[in-house]
C-alpha positions in Angstrom: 36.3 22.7 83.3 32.6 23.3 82.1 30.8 20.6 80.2 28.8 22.2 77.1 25.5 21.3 77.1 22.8 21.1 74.4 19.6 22.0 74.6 16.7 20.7 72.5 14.0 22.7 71.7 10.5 20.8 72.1 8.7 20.5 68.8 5.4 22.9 68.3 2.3 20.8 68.1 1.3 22.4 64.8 5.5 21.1 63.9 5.5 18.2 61.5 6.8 14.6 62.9 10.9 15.1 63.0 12.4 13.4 59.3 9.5 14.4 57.6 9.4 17.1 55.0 5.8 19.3 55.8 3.7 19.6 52.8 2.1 22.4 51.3 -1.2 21.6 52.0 -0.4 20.4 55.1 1.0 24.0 56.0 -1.6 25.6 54.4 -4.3 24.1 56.1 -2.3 24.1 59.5 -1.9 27.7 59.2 -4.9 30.6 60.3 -4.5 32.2 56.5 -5.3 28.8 55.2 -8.0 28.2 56.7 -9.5 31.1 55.7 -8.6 31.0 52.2 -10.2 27.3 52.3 -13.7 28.8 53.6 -13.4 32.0 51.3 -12.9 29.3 48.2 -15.5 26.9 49.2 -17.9 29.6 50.1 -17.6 31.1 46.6 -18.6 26.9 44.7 -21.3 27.5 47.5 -22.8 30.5 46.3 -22.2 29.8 42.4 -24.3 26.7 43.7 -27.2 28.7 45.2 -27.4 31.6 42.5 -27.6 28.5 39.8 -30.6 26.6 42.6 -32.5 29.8 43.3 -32.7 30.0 39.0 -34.0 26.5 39.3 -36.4 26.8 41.9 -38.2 29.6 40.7 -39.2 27.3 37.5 -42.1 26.3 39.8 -44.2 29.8 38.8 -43.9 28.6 35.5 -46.0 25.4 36.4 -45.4 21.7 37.0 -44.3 21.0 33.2 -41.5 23.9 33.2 -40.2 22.3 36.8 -40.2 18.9 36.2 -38.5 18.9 32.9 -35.6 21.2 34.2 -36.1 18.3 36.9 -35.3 15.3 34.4 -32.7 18.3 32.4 -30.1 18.4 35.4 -29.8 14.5 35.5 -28.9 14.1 31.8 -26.4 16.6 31.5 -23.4 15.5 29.5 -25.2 12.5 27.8 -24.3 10.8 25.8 -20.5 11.5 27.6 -21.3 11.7 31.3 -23.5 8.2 32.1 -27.3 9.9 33.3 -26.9 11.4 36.7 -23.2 11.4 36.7 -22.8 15.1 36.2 -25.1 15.6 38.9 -23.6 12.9 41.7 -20.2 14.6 40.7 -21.9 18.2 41.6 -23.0 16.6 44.9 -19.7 15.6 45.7 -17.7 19.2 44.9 -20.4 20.4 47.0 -20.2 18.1 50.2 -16.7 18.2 50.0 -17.2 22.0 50.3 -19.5 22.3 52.8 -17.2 19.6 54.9 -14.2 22.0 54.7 -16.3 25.4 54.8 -17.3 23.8 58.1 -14.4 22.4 59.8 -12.7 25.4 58.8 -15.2 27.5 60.7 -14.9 25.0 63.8 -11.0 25.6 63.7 -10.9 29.0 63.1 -13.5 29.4 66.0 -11.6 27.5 68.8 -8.3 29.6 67.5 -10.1 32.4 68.2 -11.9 31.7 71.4 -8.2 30.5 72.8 -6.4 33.8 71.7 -9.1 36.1 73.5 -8.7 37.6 76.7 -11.0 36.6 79.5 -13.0 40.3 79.2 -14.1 41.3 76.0 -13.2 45.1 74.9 -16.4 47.0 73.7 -15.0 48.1 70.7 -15.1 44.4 69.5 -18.2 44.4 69.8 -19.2 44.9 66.2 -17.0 41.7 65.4 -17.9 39.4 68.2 -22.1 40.4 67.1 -21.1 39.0 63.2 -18.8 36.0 64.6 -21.8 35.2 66.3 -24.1 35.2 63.2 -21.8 33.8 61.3 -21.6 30.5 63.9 -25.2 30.1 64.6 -26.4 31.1 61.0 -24.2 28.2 60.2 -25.5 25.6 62.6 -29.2 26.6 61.2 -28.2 26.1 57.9 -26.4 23.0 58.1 -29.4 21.3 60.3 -31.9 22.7 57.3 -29.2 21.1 54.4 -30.1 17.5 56.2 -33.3 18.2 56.2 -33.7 19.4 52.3 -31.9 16.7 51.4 -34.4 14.3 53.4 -37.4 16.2 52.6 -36.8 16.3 48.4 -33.8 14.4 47.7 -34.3 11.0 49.3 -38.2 11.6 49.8 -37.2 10.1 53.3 -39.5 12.9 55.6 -42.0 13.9 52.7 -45.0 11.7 52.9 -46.9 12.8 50.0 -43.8 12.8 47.3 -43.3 10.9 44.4 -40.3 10.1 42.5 -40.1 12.3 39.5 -42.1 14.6 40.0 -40.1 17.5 41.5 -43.1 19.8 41.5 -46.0 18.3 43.1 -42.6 16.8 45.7 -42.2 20.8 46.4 -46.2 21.8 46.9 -46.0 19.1 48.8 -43.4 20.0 51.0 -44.2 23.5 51.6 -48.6 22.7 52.4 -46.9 21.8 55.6 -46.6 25.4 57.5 -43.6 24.3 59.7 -41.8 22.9 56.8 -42.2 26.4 55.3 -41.2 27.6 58.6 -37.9 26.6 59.1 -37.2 27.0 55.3 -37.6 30.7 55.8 -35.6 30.9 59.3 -33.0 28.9 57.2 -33.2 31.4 54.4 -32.6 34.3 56.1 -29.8 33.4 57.8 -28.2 32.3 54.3 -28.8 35.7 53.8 -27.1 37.2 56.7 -23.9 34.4 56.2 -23.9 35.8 52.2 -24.1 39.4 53.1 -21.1 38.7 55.7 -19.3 36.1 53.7 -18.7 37.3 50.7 -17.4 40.2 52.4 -14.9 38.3 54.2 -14.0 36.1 51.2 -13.1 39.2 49.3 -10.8 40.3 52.2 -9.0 36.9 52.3 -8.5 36.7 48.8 -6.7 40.2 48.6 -9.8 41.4 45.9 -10.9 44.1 47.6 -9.1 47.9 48.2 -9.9 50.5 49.9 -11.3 51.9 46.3 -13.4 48.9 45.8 -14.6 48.0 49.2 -17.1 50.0 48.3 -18.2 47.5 45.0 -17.7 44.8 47.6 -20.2 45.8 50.0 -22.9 46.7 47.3 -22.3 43.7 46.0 -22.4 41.6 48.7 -26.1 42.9 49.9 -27.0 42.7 46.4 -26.8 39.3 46.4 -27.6 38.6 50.0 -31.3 40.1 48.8 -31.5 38.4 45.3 -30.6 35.1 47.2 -33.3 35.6 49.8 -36.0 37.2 48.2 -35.3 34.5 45.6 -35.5 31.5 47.8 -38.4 32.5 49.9 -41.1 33.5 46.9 -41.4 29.7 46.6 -42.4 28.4 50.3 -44.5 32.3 49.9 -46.3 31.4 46.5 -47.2 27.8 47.9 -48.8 29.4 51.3 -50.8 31.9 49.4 -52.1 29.8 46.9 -49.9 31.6 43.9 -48.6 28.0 43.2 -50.5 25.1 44.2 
């Protein structure tokens, strides 16, 4: 007579602890569509961030009065509501919270992808592999340069000659130093490049685009890849040439 046996099936890693119901953001972020959908959503605050600092920034051609009162403008936002500085400390927050997830996204995705390719790459991935790779390095340079903006002419920590409240003469001061301007312009152009790619890749993961609109998409996204770098780098330009000074 034969005994019936059971077999048990080993959980999956990615398989939530046995009794417990898996949540929805748990899944979500577990799963590769997720993930993506996380870095297409936190890469859109991004740039709705940067178009709305590249408006900012350019103040400076209008001289030190224009700059430094849009400077003393964007910490008393919702007063008498929001406490002075509160709409701004909540703005840092969305945004570190999205440049946390943008990036540990990226890592994931990354690793997931390394450990699903075969041990020769085909040549007609080639095209992919060169804008994974911008992507990844772009996004190192930029997040080195985001700890040193926010050292340089947030906490005055690495900028010698600022002073506190005066946004300005903090930004002439910054940018008299030729390697300062440097690396902001490295770091500039590859926000450029991770625009130009990212967007195009958020559009894809949010289902906006179409093979009638990809088009749009694509016009779009080196629209704004230019207007974002151009943009950013007449400031560290007009400082070195004497245009603002």
């Amino acid at each position: 007579m034969a005994l019936a046996t059971r077999t048990e099936r080993s959980p999956s890693p990615t398989e939530p602890p046995t009794g417990r119901s898996p949540s929805l953001v748990g899944l979500l972020w577990r799963s590769t569509v997720g993930k993506k959908a996380v870095m297409a959503t936190t890469g859109l605050i991004m740039l709705a961030y940067l178009v709305a600092h590249m408006l900012g920034n350019l103040k400076v051609f209008f001289g030190p009065g224009e700059l430094n009162h849009y400077g003393h403008w964007i910490r008393t936002i919702g007063e008498p509501f929001l406490h002075r500085m509160w709409f701004l400390w909540l703005t840092r927050v969305v945004l570190t919270a999205s440049v946390v997830l943008h990036g540990v996204a990226a890592y994931q995705l990354s690793r997931r992808d390394l450990a699903a390719r075969p041990a020769r790459y085909e040549r007609k991935r080639a095209r992919a592999s060169y804008a994974t790779r911008t992507m990844r390095w772009g996004g190192v340079i930029l997040g080195l340069f985001i700890v040193w903006h926010i050292l340089d002419l947030t906490t005055l920590t690495v900028n010698p000659n600022a002073e506190e409240g005066h946004p300005y003469q903090n930004l002439v001061a910054s940018f008299d130093r030729w390697y300062v301007s440097a690396f902001y312009i490295a770091a500039m152009l590859a926000l450029g490049l991770h625009v130009r790619h990212g967007f195009w890749s958020a559009a894809q993961t949010l289902g906006a685009n179409s093979p009638r609109r990809d088009r749009a998409f694509k016009v779009i996204a080196n629209g704004l890849a230019a207007l974002l770098t151009l943009g950013f780098l007449a400031v560290p330009i007009g400082v070195l040439t004497g245009i603002v000074s």
